[in-house]
N, C-alpha and C positions, 0 to 999 in steps of 0.2 A: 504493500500500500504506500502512498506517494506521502510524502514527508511537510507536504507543503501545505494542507489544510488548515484555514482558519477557521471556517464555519461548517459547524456539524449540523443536520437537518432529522430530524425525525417526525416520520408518521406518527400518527398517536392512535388511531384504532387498531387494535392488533398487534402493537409493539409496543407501545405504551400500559394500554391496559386491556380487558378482553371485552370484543366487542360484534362478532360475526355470532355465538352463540348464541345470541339475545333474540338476532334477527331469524337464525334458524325456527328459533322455539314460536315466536313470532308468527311466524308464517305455516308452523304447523297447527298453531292456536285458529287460524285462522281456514284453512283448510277443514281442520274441522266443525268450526262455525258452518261453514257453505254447505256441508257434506250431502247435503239432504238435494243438492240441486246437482251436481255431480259424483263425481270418484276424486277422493283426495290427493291422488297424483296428478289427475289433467285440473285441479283447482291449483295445482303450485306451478303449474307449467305455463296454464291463462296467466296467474300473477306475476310471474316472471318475464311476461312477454309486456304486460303492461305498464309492468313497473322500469324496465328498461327503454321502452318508446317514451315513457315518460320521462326521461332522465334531463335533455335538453330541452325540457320545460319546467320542469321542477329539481333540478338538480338532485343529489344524496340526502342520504342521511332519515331519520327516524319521520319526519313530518311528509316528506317523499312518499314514502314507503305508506302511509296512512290513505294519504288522497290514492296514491293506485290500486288500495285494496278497498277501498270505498266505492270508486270505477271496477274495479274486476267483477267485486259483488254484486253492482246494479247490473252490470251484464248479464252475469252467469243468473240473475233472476227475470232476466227479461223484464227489466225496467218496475219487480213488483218485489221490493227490496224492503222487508219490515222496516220501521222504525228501530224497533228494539236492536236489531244486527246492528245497525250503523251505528247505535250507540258502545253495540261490546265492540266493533271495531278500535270506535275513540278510546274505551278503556285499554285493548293491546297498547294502542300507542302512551299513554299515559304510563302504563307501568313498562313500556320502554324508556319513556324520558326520565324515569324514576329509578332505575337500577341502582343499586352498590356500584362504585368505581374497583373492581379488583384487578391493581398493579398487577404486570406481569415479572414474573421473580426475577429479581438481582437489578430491576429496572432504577428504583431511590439512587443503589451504592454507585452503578454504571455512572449516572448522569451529575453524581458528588464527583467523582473523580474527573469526568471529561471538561466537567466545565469550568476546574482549575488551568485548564490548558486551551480550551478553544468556547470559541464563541456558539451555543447553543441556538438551534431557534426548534417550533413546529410549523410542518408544513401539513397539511389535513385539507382532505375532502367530508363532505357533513352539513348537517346544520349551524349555521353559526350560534347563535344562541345555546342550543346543543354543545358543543363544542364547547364554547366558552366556558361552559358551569363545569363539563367533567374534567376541565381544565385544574378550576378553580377547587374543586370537587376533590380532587386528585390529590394535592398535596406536592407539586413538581411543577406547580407558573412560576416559580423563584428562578428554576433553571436557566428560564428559556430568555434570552433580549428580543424575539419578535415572534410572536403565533400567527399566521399567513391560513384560512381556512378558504383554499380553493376551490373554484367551482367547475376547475378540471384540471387536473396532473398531467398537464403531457408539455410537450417540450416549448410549446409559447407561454403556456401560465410560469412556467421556472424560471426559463428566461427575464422575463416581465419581473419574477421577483431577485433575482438574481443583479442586474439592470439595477431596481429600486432601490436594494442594499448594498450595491456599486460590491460587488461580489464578484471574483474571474473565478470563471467553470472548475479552472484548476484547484482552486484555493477552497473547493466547495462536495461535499460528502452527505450524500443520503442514505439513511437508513429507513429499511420498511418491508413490510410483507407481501407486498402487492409487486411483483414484475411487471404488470403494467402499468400500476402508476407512480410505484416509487423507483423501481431502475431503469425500467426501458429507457425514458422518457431524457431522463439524467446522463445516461453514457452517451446519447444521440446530441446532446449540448456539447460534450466534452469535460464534462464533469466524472465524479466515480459514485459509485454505492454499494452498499452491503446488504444481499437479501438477507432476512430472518425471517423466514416460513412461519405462521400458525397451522397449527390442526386442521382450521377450518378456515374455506376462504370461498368468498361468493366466485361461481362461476364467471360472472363479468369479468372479473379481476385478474380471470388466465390469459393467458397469450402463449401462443405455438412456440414450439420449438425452436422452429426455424429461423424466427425473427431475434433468437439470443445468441446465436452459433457466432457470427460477428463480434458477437462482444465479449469483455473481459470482466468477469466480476465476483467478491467473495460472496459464498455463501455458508451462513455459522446458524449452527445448531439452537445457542441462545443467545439474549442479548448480550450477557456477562462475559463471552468471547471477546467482545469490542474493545473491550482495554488492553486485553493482550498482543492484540493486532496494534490497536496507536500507540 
């Protein structure tokens, strides 16, 4: 890894703290809400098709996720969509916006130790508002000198912030779960990053093989590697 790093980047859902499992459970809460108008596999399959067309209208994140399953459901009823559903829908999301923040392990000690040495920031996709509070929630805004919640990770929103914090590609390091939106995105600037896999990762979020064989990049089992590497 390159010696020249000033500013370290990290994701925050999934690297931060745990945050695809919410949405799994989410969405199977909801599947079985419908159940009665379909099979709970073509209700997560409708959802997922909805909730991704909807993406460049409503961007990420937990409030997203609400209105497309609001939309799937008046579909999947043919427009004859109880009250009551729409309501236990609004509760899913509610007791998504309400979760516990649980850190993911050695994440506190990691970002004590790196940010005696380099300048911290979060870069995130999500709800702002959202975002904000698991921020604050968290226990780890002290970290960070900038939180950037994007409304797409790919190689012009970096740039744009990269630009804004007069930042060179070189001097600049991401970390995140996501190959599509936290590395791909980053080596194609000329910049570097460190995948750290979760367990669980939305389909959206994969990208082909093919498009990584060109590129050069670590990938560590947890976060707690990251110190031993810088």
């Amino acid at each position: 890894m390159s010696k020249n790093y000033k500013v370290i980047a990290f994701d925050a859902d999934d690297t931060l703290w745990v945050n695809e499992p919410y949405f799994r459970e989410a969405e199977n809460k909801f599947a079985k809400l419908l159940s009665g108008y379909e099979t709970e596999n073509k209700i997560q399959q409708e959802l997922y098709k909805v909730i991704t067309e909807n993406i460049p209208l409503y961007g990420y994140g937990v409030k997203s996720c609400i209105l497309s399953m609001i939309q799937c459901a008046t579909e999947l009823s043919n427009n004859q969509l109880p009250a009551i559903i729409t309501a236990q829908i609004l509760e899913i999301g509610k007791e998504m916006l309400t979760k516990p923040i649980e850190l993911l392990a050695g994440i506190d000690e990691v970002l004590k130790v790196l940010s005696q040495k380099y300048t911290l920031i979060v870069l995130t996709k999500g709800d702002l508002l959202d975002q904000e509070k698991k921020l604050e929630r968290s226990g780890l805004l002290s970290y960070f000198h900038h939180v950037e919640v994007m409304s797409e990770k790919d190689n012009k929103g970096y740039l744009r912030i990269l630009k804004h914090l007069e930042i060179e590609p070189e001097e600049f390091l991401m970390i995140g779960n996501s190959l599509k939106s936290d590395i791909l995105p980053v080596l194609e600037i000329g910049a570097q990053a460190i995948h750290i896999p979760f367990h669980s990762i939305w389909k959206f979020e994969t990208v082909a093989d093919n498009k990584l064989k060109k590129h050069t990049y670590k990938t560590l089992t947890t976060i707690k590697e990251v110190v031993n590497i810088l």
